[in-house]
Backbone bond lengths (Angstrom), bond angles and torsions (degrees), N, CA, C in turn:
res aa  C-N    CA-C-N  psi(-1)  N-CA   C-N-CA  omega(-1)  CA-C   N-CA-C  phi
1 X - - - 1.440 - - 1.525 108.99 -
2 X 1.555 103.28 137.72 1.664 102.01 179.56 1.441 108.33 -54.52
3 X 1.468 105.20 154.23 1.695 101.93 152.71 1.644 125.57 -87.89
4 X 0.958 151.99 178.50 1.428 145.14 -177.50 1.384 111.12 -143.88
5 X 1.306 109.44 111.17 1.271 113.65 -176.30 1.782 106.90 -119.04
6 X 1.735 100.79 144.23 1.137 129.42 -164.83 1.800 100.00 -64.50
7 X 1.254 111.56 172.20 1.032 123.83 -175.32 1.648 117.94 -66.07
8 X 1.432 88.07 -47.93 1.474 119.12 -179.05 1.753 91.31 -52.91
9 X 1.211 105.74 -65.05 1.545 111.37 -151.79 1.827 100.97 -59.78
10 X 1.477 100.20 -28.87 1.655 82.91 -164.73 1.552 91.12 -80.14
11 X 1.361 139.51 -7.14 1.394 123.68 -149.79 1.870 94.90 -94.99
12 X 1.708 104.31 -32.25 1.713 112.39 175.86 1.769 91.96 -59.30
13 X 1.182 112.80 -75.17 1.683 123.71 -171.66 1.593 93.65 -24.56
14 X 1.371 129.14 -67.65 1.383 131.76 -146.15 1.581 93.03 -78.49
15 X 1.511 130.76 -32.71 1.723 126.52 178.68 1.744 91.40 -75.05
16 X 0.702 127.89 -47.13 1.723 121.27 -176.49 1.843 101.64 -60.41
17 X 1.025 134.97 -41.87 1.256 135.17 -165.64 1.562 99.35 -82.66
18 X 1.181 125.45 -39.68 1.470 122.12 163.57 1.347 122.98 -76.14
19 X 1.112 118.97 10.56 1.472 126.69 165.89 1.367 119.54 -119.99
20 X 1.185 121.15 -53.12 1.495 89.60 148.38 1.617 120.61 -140.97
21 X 1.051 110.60 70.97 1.667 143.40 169.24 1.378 109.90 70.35
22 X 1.287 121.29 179.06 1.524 142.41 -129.12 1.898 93.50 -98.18
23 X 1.054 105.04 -45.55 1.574 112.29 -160.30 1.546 92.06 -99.69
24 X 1.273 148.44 -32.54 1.413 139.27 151.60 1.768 106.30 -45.04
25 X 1.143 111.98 -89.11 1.182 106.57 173.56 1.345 133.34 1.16
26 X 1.559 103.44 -64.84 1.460 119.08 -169.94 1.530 115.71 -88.18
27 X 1.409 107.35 -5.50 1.137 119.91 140.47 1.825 138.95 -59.77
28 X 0.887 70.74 -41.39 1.769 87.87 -175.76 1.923 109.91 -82.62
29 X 1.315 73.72 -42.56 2.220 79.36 165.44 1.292 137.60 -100.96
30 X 1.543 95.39 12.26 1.484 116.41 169.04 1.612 112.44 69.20
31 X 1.288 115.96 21.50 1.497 120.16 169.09 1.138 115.33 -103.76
32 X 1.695 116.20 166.60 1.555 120.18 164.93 1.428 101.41 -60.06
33 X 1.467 98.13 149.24 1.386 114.58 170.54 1.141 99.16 -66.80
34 X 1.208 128.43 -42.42 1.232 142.02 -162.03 2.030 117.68 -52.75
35 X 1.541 71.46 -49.79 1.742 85.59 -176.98 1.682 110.51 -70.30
36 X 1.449 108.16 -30.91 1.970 111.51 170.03 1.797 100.54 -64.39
37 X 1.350 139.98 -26.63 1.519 136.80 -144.20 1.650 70.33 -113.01
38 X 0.940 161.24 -16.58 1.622 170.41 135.57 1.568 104.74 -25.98
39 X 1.388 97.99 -86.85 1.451 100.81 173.17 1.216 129.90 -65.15
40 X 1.363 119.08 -32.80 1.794 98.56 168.22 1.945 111.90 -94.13
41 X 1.025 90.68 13.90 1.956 90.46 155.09 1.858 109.32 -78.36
42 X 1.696 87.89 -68.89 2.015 82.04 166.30 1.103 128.47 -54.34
43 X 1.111 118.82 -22.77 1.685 117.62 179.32 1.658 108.68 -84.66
44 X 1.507 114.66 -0.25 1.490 111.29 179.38 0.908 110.16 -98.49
45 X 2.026 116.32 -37.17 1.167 140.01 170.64 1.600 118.16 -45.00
46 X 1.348 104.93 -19.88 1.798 121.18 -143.70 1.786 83.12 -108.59
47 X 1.404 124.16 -62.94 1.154 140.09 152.13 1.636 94.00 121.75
48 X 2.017 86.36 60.38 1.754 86.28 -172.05 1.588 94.13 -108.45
49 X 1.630 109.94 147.16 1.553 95.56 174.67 1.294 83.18 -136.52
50 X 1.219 99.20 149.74 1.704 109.90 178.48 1.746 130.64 -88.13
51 X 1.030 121.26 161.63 2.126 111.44 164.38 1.052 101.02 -71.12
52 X 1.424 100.20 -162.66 1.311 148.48 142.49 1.528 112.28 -24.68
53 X 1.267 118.91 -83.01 1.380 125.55 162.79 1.344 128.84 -82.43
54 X 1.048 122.69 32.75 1.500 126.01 121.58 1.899 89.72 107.36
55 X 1.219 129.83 19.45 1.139 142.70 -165.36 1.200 92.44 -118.95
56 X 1.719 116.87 150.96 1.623 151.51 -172.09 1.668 86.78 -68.10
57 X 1.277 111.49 149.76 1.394 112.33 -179.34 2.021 93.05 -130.52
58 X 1.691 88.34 120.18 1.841 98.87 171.05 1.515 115.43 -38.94
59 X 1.402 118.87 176.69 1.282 116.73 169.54 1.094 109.58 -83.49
60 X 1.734 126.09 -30.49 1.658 118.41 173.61 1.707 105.96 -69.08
61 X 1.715 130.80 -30.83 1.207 94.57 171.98 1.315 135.64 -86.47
62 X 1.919 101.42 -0.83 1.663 96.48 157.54 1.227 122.73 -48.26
63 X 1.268 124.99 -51.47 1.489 147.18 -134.13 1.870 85.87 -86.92
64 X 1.383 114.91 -47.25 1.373 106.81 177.79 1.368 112.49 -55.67
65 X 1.310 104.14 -57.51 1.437 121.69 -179.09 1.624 117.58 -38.83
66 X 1.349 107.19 -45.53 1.641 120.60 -168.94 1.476 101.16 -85.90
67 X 1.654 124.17 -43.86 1.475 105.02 164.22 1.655 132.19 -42.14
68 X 1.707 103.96 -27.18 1.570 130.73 -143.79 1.890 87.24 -81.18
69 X 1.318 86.92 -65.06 2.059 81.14 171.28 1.185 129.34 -66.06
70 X 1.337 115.56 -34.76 1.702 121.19 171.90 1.588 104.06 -45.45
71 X 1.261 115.06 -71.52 1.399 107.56 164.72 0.968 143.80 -37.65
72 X 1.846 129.76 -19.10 1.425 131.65 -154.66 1.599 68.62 -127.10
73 X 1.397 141.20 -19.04 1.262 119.15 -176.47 1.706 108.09 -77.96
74 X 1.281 89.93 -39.72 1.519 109.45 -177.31 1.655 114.60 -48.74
75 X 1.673 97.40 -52.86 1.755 98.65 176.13 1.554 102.75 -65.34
76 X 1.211 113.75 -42.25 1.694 103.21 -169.49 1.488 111.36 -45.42
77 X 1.299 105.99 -57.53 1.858 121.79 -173.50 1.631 92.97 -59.59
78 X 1.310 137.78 -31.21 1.316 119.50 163.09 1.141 143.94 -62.36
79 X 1.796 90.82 -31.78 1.719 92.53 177.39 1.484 104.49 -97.45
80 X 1.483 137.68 8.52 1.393 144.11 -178.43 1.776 97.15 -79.45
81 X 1.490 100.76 -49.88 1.136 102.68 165.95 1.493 143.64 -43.85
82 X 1.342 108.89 -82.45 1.510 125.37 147.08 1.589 128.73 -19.90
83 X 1.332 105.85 -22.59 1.381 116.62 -176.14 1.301 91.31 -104.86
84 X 1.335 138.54 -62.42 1.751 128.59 168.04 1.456 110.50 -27.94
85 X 1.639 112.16 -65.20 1.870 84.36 170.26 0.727 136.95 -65.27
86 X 1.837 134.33 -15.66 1.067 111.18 -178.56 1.412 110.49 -102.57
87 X 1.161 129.57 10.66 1.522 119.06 129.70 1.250 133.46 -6.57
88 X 1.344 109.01 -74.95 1.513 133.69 -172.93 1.512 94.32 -69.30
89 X 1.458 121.57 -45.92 1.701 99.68 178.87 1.366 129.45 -95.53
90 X 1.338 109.54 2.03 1.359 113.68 178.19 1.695 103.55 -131.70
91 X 1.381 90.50 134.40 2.083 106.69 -175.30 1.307 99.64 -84.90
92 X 1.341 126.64 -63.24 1.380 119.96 172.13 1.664 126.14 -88.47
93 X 1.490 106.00 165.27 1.379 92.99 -161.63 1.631 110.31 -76.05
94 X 1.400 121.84 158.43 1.090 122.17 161.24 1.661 150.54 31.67
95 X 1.601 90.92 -80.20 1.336 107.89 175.19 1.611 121.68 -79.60
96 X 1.877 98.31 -19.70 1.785 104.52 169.54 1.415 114.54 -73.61
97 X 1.161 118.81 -16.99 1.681 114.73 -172.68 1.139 112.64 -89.53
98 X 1.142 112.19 162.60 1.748 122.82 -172.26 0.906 112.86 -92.60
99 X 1.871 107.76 142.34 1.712 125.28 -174.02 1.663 98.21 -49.66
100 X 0.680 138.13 -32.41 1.617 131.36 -168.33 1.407 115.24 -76.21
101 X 2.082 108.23 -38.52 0.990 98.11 165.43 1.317 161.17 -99.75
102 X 1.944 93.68 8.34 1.233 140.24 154.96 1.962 114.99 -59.24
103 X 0.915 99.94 -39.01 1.759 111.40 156.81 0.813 111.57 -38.93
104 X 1.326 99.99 -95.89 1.619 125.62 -176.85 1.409 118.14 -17.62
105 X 1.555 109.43 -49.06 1.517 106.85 -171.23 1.677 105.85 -93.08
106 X 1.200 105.10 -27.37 1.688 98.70 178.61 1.744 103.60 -61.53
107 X 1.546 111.53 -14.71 1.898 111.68 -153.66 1.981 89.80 -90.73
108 X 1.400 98.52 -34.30 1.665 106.82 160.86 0.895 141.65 -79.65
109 X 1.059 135.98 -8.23 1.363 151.35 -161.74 1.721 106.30 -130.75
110 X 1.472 112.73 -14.94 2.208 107.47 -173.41 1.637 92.08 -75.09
111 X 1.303 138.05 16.52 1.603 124.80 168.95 1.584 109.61 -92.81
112 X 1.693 102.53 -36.93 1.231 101.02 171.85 2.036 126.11 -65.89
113 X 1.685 88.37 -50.90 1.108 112.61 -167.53 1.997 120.03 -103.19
114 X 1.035 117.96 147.90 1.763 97.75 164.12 1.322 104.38 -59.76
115 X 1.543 103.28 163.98 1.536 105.57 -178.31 2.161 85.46 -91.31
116 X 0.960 104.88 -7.09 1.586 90.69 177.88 1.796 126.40 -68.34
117 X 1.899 80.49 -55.79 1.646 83.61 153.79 1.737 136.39 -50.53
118 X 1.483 93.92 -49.00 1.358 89.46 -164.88 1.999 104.08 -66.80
119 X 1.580 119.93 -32.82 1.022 120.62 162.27 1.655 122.49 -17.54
120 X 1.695 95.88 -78.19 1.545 107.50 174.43 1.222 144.11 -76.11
121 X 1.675 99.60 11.74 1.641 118.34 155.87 1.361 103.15 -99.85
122 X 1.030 130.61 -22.62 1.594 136.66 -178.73 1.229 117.63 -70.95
123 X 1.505 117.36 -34.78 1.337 132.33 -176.82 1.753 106.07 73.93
124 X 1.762 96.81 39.74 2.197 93.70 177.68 1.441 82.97 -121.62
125 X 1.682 115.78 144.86 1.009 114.22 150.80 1.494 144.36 -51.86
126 X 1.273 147.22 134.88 1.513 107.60 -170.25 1.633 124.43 -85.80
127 X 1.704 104.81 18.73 1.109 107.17 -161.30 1.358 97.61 -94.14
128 X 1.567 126.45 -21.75 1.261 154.09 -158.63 1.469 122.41 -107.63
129 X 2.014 102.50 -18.33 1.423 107.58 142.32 1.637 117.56 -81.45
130 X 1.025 124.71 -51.13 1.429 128.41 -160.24 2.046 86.12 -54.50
131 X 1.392 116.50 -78.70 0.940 107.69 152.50 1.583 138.32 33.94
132 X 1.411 97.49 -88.54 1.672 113.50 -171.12 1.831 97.80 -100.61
133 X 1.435 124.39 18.96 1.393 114.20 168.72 1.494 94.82 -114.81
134 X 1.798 114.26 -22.02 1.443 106.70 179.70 1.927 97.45 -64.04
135 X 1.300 122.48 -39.44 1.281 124.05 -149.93 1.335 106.63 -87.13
136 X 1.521 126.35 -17.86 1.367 137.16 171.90 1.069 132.37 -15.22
137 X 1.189 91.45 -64.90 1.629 103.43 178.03 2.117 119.09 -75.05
138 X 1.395 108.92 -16.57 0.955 94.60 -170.74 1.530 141.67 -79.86
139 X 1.264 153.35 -170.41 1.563 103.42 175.10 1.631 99.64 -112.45
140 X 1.394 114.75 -175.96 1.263 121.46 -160.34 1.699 105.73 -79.27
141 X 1.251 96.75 135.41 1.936 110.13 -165.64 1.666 97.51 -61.87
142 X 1.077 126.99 -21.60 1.507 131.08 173.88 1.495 124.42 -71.24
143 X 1.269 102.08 -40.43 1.623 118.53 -151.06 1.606 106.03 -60.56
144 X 1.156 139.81 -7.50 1.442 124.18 149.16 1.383 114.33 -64.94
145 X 1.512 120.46 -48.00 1.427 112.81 -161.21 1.984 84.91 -82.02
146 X 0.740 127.61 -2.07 1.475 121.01 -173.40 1.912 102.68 -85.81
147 X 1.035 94.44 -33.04 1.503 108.16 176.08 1.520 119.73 -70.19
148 X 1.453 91.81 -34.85 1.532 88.07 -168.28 1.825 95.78 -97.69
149 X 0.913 113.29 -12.51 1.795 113.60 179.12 1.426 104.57 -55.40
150 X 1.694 101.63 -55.93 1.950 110.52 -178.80 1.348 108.03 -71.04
151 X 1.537 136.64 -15.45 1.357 122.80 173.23 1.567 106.77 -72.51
152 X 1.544 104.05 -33.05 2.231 96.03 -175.38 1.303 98.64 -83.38
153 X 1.160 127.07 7.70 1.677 119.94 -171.32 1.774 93.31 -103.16
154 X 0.876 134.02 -32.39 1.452 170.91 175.31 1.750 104.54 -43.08
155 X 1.499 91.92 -68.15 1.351 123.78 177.09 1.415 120.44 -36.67
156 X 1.292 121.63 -48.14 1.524 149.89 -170.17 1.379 133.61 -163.75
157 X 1.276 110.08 100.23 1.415 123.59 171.74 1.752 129.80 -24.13
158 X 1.277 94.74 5.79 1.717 100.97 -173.30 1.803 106.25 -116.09
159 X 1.947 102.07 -17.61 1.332 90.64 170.20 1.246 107.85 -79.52
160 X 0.850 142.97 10.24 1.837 134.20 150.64 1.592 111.34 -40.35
161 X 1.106 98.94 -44.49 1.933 104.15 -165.19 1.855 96.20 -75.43
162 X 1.095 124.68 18.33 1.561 114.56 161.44 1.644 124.48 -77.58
163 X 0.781 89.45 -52.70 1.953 105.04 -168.59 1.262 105.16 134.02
164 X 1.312 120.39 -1.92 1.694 109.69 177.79 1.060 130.86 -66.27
165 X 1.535 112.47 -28.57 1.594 128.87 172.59 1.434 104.43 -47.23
166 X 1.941 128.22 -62.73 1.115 122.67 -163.21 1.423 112.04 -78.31
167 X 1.631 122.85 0.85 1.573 129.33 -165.27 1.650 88.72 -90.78
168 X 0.886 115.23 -54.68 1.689 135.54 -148.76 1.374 87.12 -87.34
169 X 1.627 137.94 -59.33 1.734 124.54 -152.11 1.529 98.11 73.25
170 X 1.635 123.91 52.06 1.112 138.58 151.76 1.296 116.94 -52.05
């Protein structure tokens, strides 16, 4: 005599068989494999696809659902992109190049790209670009006492023997 299984039960059976396949499954729940490759034939036939939890998904939460990857497909193919050019402009990866010259290309490249995207393929925050283009122009909070360090170094051939030469790039 058949067995009869609930709705519920075939819909867990059919999320277990898509996780880790049809003949495991039906192993583990003591059914024919046969009878799980049963139910998700009708359920393809039916044109039922399930969530997360193992439940029929409406046509509005397809429709959420199908916007949900279009989008995450969409950013992917953006940053697949973005990373192909900067291939060509950067020799080492990413994180070896300099904040300045990580700028530079996001300050060339935000016509093509958002500067958001290109940020989070870049690995810069964008709070930390906007940031360092507000600060651009300004001059360096040091550069008097920086001035006057190389004039006493200037002074006498013996302030060489400090370490200032290798601090400074004297």
């Amino acid at each position: 005599m058949a067995n009869k299984y609930s709705a519920e039960e075939r819909a867990e059976a059919l999320k277990l068989a898509d996780e880790i396949g049809a003949t495991t499954a039906a192993q583990r729940l003591g059914i024919k494999a046969d009878t799980i490759y049963g139910w998700r034939g009708r359920a393809k036939k039916k044109g039922i696809i399930l969530n997360q939890a193992g439940q029929p998904m409406s046509e509005d939460e397809l429709r959420v659902e199908n916007a949900r990857l279009t989008k995450e497909l969409k950013e992917a193919k953006e940053e697949v992109e973005i990373l192909q050019d900067a291939l060509g402009f950067f020799v080492k990866r990413p994180e070896e190049v300099s904040k300045s010259k990580l700028i530079d290309y996001i300050k060339q490249r935000q016509k093509r790209w958002t500067v958001a995207a290109l940020c989070r393929v870049l690995g810069v925050s964008e709070s930390g670009y906007y940031k360092h283009l507000r600060n651009a122009g300004r001059p360096y909070k040091y550069a008097d006492l920086l001035a006057q360090i190389y004039e006493l170094i200037k002074e006498d051939p013996e302030n060489v023997n400090y370490g200032v030469r290798a601090s400074f790039n004297i």
